[in-house]
Every structure is written in structure tokens, then in C-alpha cells.
C-alpha positions, -999 to 999 in steps of 0.1 A, spaced: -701 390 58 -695 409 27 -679 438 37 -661 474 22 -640 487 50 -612 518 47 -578 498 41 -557 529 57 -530 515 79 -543 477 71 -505 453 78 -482 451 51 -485 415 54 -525 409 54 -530 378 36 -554 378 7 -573 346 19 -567 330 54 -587 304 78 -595 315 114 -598 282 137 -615 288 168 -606 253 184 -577 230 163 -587 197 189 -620 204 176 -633 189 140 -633 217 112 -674 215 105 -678 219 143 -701 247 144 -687 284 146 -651 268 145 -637 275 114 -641 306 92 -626 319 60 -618 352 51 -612 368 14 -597 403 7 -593 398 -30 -586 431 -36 -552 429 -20 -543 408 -49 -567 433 -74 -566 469 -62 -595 474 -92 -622 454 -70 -623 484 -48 -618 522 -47 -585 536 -39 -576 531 -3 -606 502 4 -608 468 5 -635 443 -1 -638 413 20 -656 385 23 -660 362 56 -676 326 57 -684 304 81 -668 269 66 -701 254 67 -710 252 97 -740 271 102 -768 248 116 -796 250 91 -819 246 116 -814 270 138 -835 291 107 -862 270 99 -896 289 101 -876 322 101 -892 347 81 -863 367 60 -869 407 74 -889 401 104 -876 412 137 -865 377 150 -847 371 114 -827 404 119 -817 395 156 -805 359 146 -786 378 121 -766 397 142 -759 371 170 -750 345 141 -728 375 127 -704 382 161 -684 348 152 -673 359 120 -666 396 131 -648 378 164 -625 360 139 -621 394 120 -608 414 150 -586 388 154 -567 395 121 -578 434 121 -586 447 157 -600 480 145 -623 463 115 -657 470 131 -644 510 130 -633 503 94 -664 491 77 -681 518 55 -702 489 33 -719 457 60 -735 431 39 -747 399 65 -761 365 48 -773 337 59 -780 300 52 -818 324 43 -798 349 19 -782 315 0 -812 300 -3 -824 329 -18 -796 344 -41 -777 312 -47 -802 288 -54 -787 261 -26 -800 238 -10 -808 248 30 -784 277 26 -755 254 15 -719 273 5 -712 245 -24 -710 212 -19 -699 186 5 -671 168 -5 -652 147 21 -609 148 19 -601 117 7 -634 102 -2 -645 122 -32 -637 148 -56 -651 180 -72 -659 176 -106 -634 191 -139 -646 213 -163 -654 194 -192 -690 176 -195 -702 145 -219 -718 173 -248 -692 187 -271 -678 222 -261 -703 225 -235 -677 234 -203 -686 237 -168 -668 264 -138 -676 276 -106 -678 265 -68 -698 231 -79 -663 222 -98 -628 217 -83 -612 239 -70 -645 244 -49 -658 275 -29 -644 310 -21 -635 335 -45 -601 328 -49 -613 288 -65 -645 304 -85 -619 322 -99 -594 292 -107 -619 276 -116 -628 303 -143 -593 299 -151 -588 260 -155 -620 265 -182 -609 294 -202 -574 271 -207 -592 239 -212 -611 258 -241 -583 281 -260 -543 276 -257 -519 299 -234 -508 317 -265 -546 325 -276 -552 340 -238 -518 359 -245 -532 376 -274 -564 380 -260 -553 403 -228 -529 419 -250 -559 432 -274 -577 439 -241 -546 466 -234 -533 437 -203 
């Protein structure tokens, strides 16, 4: 879900990015049990308009893929698999923001469909699969000179808040801190 919604009255202590867990005796790619939920503009008022919020809610994949093979994007059954695939994420939404269905003034609802589409992935994938433990994302830095890498493929990995990072972690593997200093201070930062 990609939502805009009316941040009037919103907690004082909504947390920019949070994990819903449907089931902790349950594994975390155990489908519909874990979703993750971005408000970055609690952190950067300038991502919305005064008194509005963007957010962003994910399903930490765990979406069956094949639950829309042979679904045609905008057909009737497409749109109705939409919606019942939707009600987990707003479920873990009204958990954290009761009223959120009220709220929303921009609705935005993808799919494993939409990511194939949009992102490029593989069966609708959200970034890669990494397993704790076993591997790693990759850095930022590749085999061809000043040729630098960022995004949810690299480490930190998906969401926002990591693209960002990720952003970050480049941009500081290419110039120094005091470079980036004088760069946001010509920027008026």
C-alpha cells in the first residue's frame, strides 16, 4: 500500500518505520505474517503537504506468487484479488492507527503484478532474498573504477528507510564528510 492519509491527531509517538507480526510462533516469510510499515515523512515533513503523511506498507515477502499467475493486471478478477490481498496490510494498519481507513485521501495498492511491472523483479519480488546468517547484501563499490552501486539490491536492503542508507553509504564512499558539509551548505542545508 502506498498511501497519503490526513496526519491530524496521528500519536506523538508513531514510529517512522515499524514491523507488524501477526503470529511471533510462526516463521517471519509465513504468508501474511509479517508486514512493514514506512511513514518517512515523520522524519521529513517535505515528503508531504502540511498536516499529511505518506506511508508505505509491505508485506515482508510473503505474498505467494502464485496465487497471481494467469491474472491479467485491470481485469475484474485482478482488481478483486487486489482488495482481498490488501485487508492484511490495512488489518496491520488499524492496528497501529484505528481510524487509518477514514484517513486516507491518496490509496495506491500493488502487487507481486505492479513489481513485475514497475520494478523490473522477478515474480513480483521486493529485493532479494538473503538468508540471516548465510549471506550478505552486497557494498557499494564494484570491480570498474568509480563505477558505485546503491539501492535495495545493496546492504542495507529494502524499505525506504535502507534505499536511503544506502544512498547514503555511496555518496560517502565517493566524496569525504567535509565535501558533503560544503555541499548541503551551498544547497542552503
Amino acid at each position: 500500500l502506498h498511501l497519503g492519509l490526513d496526519a491530524t491527531g496521528l500519536p506523538e509517538d508513531l514510529w517512522p518505520q515499524f514491523a507488524v507480526v501477526r503470529d511471533w510462533s510462526k516463521p517471519i516469510e509465513s504468508e501474511g505474517n509479517v508486514m512493514i510499515v514506512a511513514i518517512p515523512s515523520l522524519l521529513d515533513p517535505s515528503m508531504a503537504p502540511e498536516g499529511k503523511h505518506v506511508l508505505h506498507a509491505y508485506t515482508a515477502g510473503n505474498e505467494p506468487i502464485d496465487l497471481w499467475s494467469g491474472v491479467e493486471r485491470g481485469t475484474d478478477e485482478y482488481n478483486r484479488l487486489k482488495e482481498e490481498r490488501s485487508q492484511v496490510l490495512w488489518n496491520a494498519l488499524e492496528k497501529v492507527i484505528p481510524d487509518i481507513r477514514k484517513r486516507v485521501e491518496v490509496e495506491m495498492v500493488g502487487t507481486p503484478l505492479t513489481h513485475s511491472r514497475f520494478l523490473r523483479r522477478t515474480n513480483g519480488t521486493y529485493g532479494p532474498l538473503v538468508r540471516a546468517g548465510e549471506e550478505t547484501l552486497p557494498g557499494h563499490t564494484t570491480p570498474i573504477p568509480r563505477l558505485y552501486t546503491c539501492g535495495d539490491s545493496t546492504f542495507p536492503g529494502i524499505g525506504v528507510p535502507a534505499v536511503a542508507a544506502s544512498g547514503m553509504i555511496t555518496a560517502n564512499t565517493i566524496s569525504d564528510l567535509g565535501t558533503h558539509f560544503r555541499t548541503l551548505k551551498a544547497m542552503g542545508f
